[in-house]
TORZARO-362071 format. One record per residue: x, y, z of N, C-alpha, C in turn. Coordinates in steps of 0.02 Angstrom, whole numbers, padded with zeros to 5 digits, always signed. Example, Ala and Ser with C-alpha at 12.3 -4.5 7.8 and 13.67 -1.06 7.14 Angstrom:
2
+00660-00284+00390+00615-00225+00390+00660-00165+00390+00642-00112+00354+00684-00053+00357+00645+00002+00394
END
This chain:
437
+00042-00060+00000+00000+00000+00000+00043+00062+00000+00013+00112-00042+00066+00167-00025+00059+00210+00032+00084+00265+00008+00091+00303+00101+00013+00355+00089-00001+00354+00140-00064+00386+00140-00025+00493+00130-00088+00500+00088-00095+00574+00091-00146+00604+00114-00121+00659+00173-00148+00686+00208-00117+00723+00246-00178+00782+00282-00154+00859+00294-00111+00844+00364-00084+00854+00423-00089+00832+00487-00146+00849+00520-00196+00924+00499-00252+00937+00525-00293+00882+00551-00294+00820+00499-00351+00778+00523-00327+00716+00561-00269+00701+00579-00236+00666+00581-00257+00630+00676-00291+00680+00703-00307+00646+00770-00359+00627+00779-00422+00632+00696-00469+00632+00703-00479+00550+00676-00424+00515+00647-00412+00445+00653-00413+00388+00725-00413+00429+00774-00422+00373+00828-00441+00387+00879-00505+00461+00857-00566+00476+00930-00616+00434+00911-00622+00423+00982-00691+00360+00960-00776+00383+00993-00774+00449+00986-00841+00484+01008-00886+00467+00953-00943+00453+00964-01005+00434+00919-01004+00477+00882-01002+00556+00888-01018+00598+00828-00956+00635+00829-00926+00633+00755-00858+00667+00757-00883+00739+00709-00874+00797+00723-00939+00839+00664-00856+00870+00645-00859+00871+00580-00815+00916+00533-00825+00957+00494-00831+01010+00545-00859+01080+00464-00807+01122+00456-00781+01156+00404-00725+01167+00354-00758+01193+00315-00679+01257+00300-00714+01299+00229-00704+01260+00163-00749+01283+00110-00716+01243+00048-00645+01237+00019-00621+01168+00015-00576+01149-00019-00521+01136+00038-00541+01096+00117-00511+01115+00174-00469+01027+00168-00492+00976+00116-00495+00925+00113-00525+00884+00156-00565+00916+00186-00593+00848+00242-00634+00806+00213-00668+00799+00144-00722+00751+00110-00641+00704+00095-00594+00735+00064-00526+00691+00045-00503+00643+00093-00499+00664+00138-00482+00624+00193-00523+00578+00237-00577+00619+00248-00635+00538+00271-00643+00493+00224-00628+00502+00173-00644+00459+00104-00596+00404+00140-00525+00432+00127-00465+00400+00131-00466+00368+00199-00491+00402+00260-00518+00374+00327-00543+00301+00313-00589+00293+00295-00629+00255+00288-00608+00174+00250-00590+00185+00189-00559+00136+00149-00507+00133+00204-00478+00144+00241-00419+00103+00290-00466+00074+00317-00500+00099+00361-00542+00063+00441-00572-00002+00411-00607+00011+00339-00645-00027+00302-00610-00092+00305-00562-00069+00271-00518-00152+00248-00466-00174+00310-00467-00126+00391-00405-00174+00427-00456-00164+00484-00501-00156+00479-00568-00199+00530-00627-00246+00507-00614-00289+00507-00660-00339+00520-00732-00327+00528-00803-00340+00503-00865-00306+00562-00879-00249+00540-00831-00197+00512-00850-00131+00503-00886-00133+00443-00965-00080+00424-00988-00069+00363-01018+00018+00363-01010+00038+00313-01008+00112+00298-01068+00126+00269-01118+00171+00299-01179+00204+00269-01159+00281+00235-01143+00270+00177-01140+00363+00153-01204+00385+00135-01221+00449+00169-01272+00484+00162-01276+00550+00129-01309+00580+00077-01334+00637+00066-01384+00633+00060-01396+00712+00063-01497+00707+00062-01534+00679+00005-01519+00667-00067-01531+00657-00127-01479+00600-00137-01501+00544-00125-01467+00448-00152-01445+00494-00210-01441+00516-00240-01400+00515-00335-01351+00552-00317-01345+00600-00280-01300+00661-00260-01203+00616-00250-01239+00544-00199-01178+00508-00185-01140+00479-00243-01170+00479-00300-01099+00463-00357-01070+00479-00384-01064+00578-00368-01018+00624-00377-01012+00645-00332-00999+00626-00282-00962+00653-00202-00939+00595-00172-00983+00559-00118-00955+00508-00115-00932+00448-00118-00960+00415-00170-00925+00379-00193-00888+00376-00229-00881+00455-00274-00822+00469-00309-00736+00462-00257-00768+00512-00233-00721+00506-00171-00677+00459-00123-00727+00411-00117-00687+00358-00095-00667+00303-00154-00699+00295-00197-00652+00249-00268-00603+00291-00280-00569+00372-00284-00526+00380-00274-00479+00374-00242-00484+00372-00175-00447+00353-00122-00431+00276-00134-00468+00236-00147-00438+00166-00163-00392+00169-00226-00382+00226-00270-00332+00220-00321-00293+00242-00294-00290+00285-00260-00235+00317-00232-00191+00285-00180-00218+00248-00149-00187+00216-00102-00160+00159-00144-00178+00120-00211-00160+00063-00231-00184-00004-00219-00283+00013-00181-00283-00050-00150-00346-00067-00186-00341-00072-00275-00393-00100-00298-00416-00151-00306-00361-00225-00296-00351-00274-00281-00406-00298-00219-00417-00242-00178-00461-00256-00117-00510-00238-00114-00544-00203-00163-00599-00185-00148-00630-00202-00216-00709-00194-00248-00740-00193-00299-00788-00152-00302-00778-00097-00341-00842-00040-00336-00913-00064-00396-00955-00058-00393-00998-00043-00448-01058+00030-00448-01088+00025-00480-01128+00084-00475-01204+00056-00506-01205-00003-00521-01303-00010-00510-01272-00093-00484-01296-00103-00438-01312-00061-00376-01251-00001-00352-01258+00060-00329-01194+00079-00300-01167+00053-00236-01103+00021-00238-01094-00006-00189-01016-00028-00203-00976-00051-00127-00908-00050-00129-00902-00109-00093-00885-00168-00110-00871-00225-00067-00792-00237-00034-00784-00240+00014-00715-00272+00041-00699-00342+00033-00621-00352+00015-00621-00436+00025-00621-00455+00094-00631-00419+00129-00642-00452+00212-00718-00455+00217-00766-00454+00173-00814-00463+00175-00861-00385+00209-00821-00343+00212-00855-00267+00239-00890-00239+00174-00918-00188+00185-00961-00132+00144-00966-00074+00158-00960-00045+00087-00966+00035+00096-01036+00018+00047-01102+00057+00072-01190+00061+00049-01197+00139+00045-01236+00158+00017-01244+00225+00014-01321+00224+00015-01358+00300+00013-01422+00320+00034-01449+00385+00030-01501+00413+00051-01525+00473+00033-01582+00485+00087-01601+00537+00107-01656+00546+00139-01713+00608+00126-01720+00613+00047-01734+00671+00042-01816+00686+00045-01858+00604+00049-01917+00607+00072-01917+00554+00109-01996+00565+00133-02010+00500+00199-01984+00424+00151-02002+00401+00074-01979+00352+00060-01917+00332+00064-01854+00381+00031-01793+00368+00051-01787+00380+00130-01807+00399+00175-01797+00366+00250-01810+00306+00264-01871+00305+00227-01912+00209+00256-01846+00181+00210-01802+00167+00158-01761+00144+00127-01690+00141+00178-01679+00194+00211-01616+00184+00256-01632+00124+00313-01684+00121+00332-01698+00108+00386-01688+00013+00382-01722+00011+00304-01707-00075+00274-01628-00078+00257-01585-00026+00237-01509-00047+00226-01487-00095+00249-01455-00149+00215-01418-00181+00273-01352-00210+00253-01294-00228+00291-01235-00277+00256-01277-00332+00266-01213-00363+00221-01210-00440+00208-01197-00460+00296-01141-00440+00324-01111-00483+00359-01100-00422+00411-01129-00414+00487-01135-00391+00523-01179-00327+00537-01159-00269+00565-01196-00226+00561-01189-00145+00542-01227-00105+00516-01194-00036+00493-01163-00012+00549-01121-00008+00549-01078+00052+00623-01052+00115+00587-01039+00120+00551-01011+00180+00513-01068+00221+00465-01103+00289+00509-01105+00315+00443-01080+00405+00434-01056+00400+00366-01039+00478+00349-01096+00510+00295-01114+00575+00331-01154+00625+00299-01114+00675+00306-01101+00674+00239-01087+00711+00183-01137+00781+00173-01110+00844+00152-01127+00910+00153-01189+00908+00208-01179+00899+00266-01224+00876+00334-01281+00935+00352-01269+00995+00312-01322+01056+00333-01374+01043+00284-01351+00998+00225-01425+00980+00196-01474+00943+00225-01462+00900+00275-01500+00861+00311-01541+00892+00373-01609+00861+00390-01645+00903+00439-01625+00849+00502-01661+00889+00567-01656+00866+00622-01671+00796+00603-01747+00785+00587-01782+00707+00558-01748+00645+00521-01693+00709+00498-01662+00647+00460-01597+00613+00495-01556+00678+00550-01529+00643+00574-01559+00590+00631-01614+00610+00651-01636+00554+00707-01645+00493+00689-01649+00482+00588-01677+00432+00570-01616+00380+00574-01562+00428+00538-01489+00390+00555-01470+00377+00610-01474+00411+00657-01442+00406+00720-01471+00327+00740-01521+00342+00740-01567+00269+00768-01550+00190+00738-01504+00208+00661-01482+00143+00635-01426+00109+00675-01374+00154+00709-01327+00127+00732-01344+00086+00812-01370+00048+00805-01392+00008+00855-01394-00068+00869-01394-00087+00912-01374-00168+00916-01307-00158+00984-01271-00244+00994-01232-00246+01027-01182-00276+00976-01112-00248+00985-01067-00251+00928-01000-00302+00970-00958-00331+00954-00905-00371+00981-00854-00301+00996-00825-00316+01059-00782-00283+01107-00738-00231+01071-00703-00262+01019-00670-00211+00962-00688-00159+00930-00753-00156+00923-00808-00122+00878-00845-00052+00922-00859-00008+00891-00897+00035+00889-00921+00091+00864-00975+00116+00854-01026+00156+00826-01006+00216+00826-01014+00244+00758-00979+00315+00730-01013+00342+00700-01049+00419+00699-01060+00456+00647-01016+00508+00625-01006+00512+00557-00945+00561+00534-00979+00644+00495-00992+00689+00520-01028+00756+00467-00962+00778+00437-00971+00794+00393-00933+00840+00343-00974+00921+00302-00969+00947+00323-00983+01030+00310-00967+01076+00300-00992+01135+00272-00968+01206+00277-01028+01221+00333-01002+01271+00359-01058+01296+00406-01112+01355+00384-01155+01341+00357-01178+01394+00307-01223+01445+00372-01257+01425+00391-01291+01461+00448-01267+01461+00528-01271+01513+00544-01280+01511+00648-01328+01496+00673-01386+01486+00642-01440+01467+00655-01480+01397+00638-01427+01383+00597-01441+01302+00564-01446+01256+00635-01484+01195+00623-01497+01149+00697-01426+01123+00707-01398+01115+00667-01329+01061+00662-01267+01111+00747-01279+01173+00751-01244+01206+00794-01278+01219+00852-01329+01207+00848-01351+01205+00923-01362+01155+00949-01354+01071+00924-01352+01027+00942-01324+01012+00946-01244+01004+00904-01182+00970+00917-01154+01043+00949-01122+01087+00941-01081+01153+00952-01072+01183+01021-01149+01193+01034-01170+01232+01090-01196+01194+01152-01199+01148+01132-01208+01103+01222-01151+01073+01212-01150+01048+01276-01084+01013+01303-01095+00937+01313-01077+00896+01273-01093+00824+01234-01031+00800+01262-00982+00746+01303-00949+00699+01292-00933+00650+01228-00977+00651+01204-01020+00574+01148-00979+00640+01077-00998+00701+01086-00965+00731+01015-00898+00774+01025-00865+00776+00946-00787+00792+00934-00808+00851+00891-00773+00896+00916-00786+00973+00851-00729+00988+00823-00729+00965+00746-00667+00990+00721-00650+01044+00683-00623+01074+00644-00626+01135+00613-00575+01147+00562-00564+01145+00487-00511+01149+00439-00524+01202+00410-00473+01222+00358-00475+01300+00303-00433+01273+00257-00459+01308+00214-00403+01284+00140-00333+01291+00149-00325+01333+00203-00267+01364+00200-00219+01296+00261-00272+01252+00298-00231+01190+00318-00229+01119+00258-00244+01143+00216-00252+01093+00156-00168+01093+00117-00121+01045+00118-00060+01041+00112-00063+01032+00040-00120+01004+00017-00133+00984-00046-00185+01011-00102-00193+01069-00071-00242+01109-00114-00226+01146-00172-00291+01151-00220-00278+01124-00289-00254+01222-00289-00183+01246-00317-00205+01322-00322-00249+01367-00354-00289+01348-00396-00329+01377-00412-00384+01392-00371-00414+01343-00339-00445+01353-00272-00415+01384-00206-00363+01370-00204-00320+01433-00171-00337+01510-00182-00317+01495-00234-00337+01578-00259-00391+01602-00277-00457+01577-00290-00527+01580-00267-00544+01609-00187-00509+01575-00155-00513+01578-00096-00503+01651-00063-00438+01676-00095-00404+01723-00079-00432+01794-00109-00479+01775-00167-00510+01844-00202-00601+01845-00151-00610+01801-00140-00654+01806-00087-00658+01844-00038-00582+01829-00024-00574+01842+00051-00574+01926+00046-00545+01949-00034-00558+02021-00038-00627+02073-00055-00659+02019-00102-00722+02048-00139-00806+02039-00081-00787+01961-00036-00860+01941-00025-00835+01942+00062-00799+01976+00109-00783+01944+00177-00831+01906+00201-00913+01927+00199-00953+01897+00234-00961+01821+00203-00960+01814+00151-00949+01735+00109-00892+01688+00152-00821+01767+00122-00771+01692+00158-00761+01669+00231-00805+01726+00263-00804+01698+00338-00837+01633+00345-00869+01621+00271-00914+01527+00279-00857+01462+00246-00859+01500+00199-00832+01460+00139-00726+01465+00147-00727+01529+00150-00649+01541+00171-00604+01500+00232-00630+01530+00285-00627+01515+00360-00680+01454+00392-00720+01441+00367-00755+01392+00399-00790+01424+00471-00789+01463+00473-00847+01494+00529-00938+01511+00522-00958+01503+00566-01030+01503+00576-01066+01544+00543-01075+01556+00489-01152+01606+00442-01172+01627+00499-01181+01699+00482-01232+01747+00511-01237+01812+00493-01247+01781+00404-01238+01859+00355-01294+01904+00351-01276+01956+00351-01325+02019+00363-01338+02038+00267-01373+02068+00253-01416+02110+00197-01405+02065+00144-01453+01995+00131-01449+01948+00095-01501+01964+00048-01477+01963-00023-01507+01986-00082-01587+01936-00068-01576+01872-00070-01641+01828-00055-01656+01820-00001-01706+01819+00021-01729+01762+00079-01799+01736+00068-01811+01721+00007-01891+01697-00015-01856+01639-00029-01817+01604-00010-01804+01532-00051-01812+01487+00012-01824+01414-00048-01851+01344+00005-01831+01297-00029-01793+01247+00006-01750+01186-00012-01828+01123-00014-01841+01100-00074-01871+01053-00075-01882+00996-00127-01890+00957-00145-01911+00896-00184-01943+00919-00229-01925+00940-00281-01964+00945-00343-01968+00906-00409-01975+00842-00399-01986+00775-00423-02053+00776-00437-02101+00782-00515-02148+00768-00518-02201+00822-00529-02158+00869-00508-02197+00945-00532-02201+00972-00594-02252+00988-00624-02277+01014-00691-02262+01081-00723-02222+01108-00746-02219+01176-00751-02277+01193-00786-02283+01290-00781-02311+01314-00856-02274+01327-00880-02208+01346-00882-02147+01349-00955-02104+01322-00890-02039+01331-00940-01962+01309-00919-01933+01329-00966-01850+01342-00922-01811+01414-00990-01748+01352-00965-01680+01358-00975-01615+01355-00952-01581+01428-00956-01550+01427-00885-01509+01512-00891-01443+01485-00894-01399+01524-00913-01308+01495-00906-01277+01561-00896-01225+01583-00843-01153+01615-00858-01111+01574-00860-01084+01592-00920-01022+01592-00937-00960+01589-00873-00910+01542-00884-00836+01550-00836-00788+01522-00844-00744+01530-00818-00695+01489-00816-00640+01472-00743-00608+01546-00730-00596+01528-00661-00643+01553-00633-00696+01585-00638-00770+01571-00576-00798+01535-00640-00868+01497-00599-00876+01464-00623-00926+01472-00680-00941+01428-00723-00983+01401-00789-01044+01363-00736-01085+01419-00745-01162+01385-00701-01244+01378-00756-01253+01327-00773-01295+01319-00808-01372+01302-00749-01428+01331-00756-01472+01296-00709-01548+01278-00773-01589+01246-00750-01637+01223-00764-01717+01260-00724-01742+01299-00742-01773+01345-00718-01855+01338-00756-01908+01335-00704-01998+01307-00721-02011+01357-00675-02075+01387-00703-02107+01438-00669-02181+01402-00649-02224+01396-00611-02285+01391-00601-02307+01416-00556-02381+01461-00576-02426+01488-00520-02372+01529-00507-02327+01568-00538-02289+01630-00527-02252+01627-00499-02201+01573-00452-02159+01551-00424-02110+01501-00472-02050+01521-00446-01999+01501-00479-01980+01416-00433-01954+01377-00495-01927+01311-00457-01870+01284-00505-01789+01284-00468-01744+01282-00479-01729+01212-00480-01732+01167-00551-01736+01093-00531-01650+01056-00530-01609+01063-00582-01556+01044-00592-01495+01112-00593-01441+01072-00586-01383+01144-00602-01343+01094-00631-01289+01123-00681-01217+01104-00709-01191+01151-00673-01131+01142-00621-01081+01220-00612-01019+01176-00598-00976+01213-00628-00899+01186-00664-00849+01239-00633-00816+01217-00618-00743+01282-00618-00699+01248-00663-00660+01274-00679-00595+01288-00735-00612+01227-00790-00661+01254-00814-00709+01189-00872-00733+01238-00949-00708+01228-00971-00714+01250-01051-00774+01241-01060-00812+01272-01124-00856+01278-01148-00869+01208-01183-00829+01179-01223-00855+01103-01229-00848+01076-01177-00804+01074-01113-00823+01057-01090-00896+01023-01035-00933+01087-01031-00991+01114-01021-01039+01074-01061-01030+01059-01133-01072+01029-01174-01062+00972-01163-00999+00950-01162-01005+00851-01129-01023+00849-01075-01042+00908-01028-01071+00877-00961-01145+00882-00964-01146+00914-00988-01234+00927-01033-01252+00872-01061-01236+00853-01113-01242+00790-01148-01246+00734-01112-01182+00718-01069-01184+00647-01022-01239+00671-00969-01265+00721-00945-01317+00722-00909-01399+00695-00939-01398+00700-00997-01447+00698-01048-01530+00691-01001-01531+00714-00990-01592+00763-00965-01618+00829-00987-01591+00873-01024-01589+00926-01043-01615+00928-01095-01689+00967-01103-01719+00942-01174-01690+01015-01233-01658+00992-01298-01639+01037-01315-01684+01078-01352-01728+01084-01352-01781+01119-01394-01808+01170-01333-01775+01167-01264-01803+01234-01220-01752+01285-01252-01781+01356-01247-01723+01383-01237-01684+01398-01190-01618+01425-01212-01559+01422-01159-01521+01478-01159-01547+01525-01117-01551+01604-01131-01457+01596-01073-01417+01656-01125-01356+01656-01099-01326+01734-01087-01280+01729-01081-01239+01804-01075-01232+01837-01155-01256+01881-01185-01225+01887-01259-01161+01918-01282-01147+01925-01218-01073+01950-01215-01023+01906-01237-01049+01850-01258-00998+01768-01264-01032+01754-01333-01043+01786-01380-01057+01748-01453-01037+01687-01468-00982+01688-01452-00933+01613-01499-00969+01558-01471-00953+01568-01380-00989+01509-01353-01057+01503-01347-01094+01553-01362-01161+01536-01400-01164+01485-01453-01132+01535-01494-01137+01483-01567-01118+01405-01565-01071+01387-01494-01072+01307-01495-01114+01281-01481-01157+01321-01422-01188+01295-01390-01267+01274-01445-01270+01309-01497-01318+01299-01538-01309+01260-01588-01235+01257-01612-01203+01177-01663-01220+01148-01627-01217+01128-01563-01229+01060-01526-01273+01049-01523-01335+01092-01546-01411+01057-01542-01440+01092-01491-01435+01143-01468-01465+01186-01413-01471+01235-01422-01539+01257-01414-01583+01316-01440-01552+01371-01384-01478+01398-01376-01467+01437-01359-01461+01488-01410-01479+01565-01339-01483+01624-01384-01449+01685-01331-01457+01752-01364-01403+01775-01308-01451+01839-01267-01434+01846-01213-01487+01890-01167-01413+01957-01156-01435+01996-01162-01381+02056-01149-01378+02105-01074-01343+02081-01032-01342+02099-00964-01306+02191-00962-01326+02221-00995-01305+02270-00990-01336+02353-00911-01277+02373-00910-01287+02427-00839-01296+02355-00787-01229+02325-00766-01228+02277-00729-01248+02292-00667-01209+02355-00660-01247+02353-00566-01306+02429-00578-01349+02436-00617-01401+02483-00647-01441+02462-00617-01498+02480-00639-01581+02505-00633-01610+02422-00653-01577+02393-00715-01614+02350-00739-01580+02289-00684-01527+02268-00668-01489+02223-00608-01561+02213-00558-01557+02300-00542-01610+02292-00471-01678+02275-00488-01714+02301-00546-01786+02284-00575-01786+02211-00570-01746+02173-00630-01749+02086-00605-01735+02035-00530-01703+02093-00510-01709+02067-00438-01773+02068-00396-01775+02120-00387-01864+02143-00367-01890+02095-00383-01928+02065-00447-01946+02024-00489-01941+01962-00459-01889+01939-00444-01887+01864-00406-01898+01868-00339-01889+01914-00301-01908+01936-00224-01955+01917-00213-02007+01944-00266-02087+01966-00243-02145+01873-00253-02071+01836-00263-02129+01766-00292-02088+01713-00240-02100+01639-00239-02047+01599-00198-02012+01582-00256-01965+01556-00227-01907+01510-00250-01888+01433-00227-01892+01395-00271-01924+01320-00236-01826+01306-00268-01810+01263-00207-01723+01229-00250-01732+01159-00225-01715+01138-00280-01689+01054-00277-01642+01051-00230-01632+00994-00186-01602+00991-00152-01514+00950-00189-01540+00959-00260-01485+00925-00312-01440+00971-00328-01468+01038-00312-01427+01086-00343-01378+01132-00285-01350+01100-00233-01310+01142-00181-01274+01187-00214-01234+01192-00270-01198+01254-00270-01239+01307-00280-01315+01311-00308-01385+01365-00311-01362+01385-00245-01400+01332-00196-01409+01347-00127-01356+01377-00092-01280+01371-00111-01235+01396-00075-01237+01456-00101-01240+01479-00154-01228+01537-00177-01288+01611-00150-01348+01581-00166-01416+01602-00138-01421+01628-00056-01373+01575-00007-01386+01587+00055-01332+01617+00071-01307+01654+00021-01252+01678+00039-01218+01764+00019-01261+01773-00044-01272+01812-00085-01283+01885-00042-01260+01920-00053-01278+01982-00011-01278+02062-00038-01291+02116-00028-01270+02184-00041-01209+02193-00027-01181+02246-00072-01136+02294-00078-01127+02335+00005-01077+02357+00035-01098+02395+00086-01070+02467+00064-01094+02520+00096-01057+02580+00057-01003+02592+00113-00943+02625+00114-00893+02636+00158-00905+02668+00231-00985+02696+00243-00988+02696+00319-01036+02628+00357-01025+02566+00310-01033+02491+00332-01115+02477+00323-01131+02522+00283-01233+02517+00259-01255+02469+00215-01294+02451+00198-01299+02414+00134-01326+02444+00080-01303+02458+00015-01313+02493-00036-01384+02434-00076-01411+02475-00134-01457+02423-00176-01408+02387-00220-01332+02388-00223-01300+02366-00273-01276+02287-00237-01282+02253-00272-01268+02168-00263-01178+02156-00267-01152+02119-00184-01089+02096-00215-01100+02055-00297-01041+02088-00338-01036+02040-00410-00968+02001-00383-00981+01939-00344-00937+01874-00305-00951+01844-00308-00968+01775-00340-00982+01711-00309-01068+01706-00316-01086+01740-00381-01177+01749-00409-01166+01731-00480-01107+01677-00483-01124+01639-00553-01212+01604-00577-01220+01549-00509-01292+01537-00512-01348+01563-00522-01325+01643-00476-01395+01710-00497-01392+01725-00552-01345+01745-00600-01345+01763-00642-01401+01710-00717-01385+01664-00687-01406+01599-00757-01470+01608-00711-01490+01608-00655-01574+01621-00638-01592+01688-00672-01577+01731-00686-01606+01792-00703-01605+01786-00775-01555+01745-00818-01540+01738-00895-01623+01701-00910-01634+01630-00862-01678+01592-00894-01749+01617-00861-01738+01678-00815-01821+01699-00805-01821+01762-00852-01797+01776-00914-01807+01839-00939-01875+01845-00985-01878+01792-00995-01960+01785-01043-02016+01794-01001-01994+01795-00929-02050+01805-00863-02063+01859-00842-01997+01898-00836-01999+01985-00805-02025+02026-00851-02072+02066-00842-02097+02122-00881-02079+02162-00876-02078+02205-00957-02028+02246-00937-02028+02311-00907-01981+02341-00877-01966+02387-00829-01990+02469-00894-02068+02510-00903-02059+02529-00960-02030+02586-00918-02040+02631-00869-01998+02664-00859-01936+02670-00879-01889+02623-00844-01822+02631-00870-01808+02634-00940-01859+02587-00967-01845+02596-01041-01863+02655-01072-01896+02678-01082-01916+02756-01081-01852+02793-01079-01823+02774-01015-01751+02823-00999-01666+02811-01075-01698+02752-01082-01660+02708-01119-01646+02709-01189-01714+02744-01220-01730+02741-01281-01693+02789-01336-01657+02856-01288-01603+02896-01338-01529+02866-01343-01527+02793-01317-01455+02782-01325-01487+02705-01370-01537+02688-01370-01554+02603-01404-01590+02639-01449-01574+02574-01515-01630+02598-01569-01679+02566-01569-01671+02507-01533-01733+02482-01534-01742+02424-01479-01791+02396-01432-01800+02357-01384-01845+02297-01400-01810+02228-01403-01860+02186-01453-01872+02134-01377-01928+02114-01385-01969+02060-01359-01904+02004-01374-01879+01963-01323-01825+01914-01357-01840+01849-01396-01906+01815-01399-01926+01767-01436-01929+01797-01514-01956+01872-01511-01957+01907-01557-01899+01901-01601-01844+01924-01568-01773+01918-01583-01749+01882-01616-01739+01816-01591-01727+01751-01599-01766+01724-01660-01841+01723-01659-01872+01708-01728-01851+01753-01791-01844+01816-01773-01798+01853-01827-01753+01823-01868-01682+01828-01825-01624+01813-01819-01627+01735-01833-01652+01683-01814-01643+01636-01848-01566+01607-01834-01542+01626-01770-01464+01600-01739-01467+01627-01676-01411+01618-01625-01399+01635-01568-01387+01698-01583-01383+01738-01514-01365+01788-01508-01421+01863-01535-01407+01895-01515-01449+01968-01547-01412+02015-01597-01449+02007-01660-01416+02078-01694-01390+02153-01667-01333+02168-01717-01312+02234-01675-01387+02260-01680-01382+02323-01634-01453+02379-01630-01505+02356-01610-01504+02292-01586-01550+02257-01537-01534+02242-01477-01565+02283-01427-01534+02246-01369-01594+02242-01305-01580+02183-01273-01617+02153-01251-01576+02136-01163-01621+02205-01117-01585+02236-01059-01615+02177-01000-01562+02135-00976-01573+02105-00927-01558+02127-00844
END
């Protein structure tokens, strides 16, 4: 086996044996890297041991964790010992252990944890994964699996892994703020990450200049408790099965921030945010093979974008996608704040599929002016996601005629954008058309 990689940060968190070990960390602190890597050891040089990975959404785990830990088994060299598949998802040990995975994002996937079971002894291990997605209910549902009497060697572990997005979230007043024996509070930053990727480094570090109240979550790993938040009409829920009256796709454009594509249905005047693509340092084809291998994406919606990016329009429409271009112009203007208004005044329903929405959304805030106030102008930090929500509700907002009015000695003309598009007969908007998002 080779030599394990890892930070020393986590390094004592290998042999506390408190029932709940909670790890919340800013992004990119490696602690998902290392419980991964945790785990595939304990897995294969204990006997008895079997691993429940949890996120709130069962599908969520085959790009997090179970990515995560089939990495860690390459990395370490110990493929010989283990066998992954993915229908069923699941990781067998040759000592006869298991890594099972799960979801709890309705009462059915709870009644589903509750039947989990190994082959050969009993679940003692489980890790939940991005742990502020989960409610009180769900942890009681888990908590309650680890039960039975186990042989002398053995015992019962829950592992959280987090950013701390709220001060008010249940996860801190239950583990944090009382005084538990049974729990371990640990705490990482990118900046104890020995192995962090630099580009995320340096994400980190323009944060820390443009958004402080962000990186005090995401930077530093400290407790949310952000003041003058652009939203607070939004609600994390299951939107499996719901009917729109339309549906748009919005996208910005990125590269080192990110390329955020979302999937956006309006009904009964409320917005519902079902899927996201969001990429960092991912090319524009790239973007399209993740589109494609997602194949869910019906290409005949449209897929309203930045028009500031022609070229990558125009791929995006060789590839079979009725993208077209929306023109974000007077970024932090009259028209910024009008579409904002606009989504304020209705709810906002999010998949619980789409966390980087949610991170961005609960996080999102005003401008402050230099005697520490909050201005109407929006940090432009870390609102890749807002931006592709406001691209794919533009066929929804009416338009602002005032401003336009104000508008009309510098435009020659203001077109309806379906208008546009049936015109034009390609992505993007002709010069002398412009179309104010």
């Amino acid at each position: 086996m080779s030599d394990l990689i890892s930070s020393k940060i986590f390094r004592p968190l290998w042999t506390e044996r408190q029932r709940y070990i909670m790890m919340r960390g800013s992004a990119g602190s490696g602690k998902s890297y290392d419980t991964a890597q945790f785990y595939i050891i304990r897995i294969l040089s204990q006997p008895g041991r079997n691993l429940l990975c949890v996120r709130k959404t069962d599908l969520t785990n085959r790009v997090s964790t179970y990515s995560e830990l089939t990495k860690a088994i390459n990395r370490l060299g110990l493929q010989a010992y283990f066998k992954c598949t993915v229908s069923p998802l699941m990781i067998r040990c040759v000592n006869g252990n298991m890594i099972l995975f799960g979801g709890c994002k309705d009462e059915s996937q709870r009644e589903k944890l509750k039947s989990i079971t190994a082959l050969k002894g009993n679940i003692t291990d489980i890790w939940c994964e991005e742990a502020t997605e989960l409610s009180q209910e769900d942890y009681d549902t888990l908590d309650d699996r680890l039960r039975g009497r186990l042989p002398d060697n053995l015992f019962y572990q829950m592992r959280f892994t987090f950013n701390p997005v709220s001060a008010s979230h249940w996860i801190k007043g239950y583990f944090f703020d009382a005084i538990n024996p049974n729990v371990y509070c640990h705490k990482s930053t990118y900046r104890d990450n020995a192995f962090a990727d630099p580009g995320q480094y340096a994400r980190m570090e323009l944060m820390r200049v443009r958004n402080p109240e962000r990186y005090k979550i995401y930077g530093m790993g400290e407790w949310g408790n952000i003041g003058g938040l652009v939203f607070n009409n939004y609600e994390v829920k299951d939107l499996t099965g719901i009917t729109f009256d339309d549906e748009r796709y919005g996208q910005d454009f990125g590269f080192n921030h990110a390329s955020a594509l979302l999937d956006v249905g309006i009904k009964d005047g409320d917005i519902y945010i079902t899927r996201e693509i969001y990429k960092y340092m991912t090319t524009n084809r790239g973007m399209i093979r993740a589109a494609n291998e997602d194949g869910k994406l019906n290409k005949r919606i449209p897929l309203l974008c930045d028009s500031a990016e022609p070229d990558r329009i125009q791929e995006w429409y060789d590839a079979g996608y009725n993208a077209m271009g929306v023109n974000k112009q007077l970024h932090e203007g009259s028209s910024l704040s009008y579409s904002i208004e606009w989504l304020q005044d209705r709810k906002i329903y999010i998949s619980p599929d789409c966390p980087e929405t949610l991170r961005e959304i609960s996080t999102w805030s005003w401008k402050k002016d230099p005697q520490g106030r909050y201005t109407d102008i929006p940090i432009a930090y870390g609102d890749d996601a807002m931006a592709a929500l406001r691209y794919a509700c533009f066929d929804w907002i009416p338009q602002e005629e005032d401003y336009y009015a104000k508008r009309k000695k510098h435009e020659k003309k203001v077109f309806a954008f379906d208008d546009v598009f049936e015109k034009s007969k390609k992505p993007g908007i002709d010069k002398g058309k412009t179309v104010i998002i």
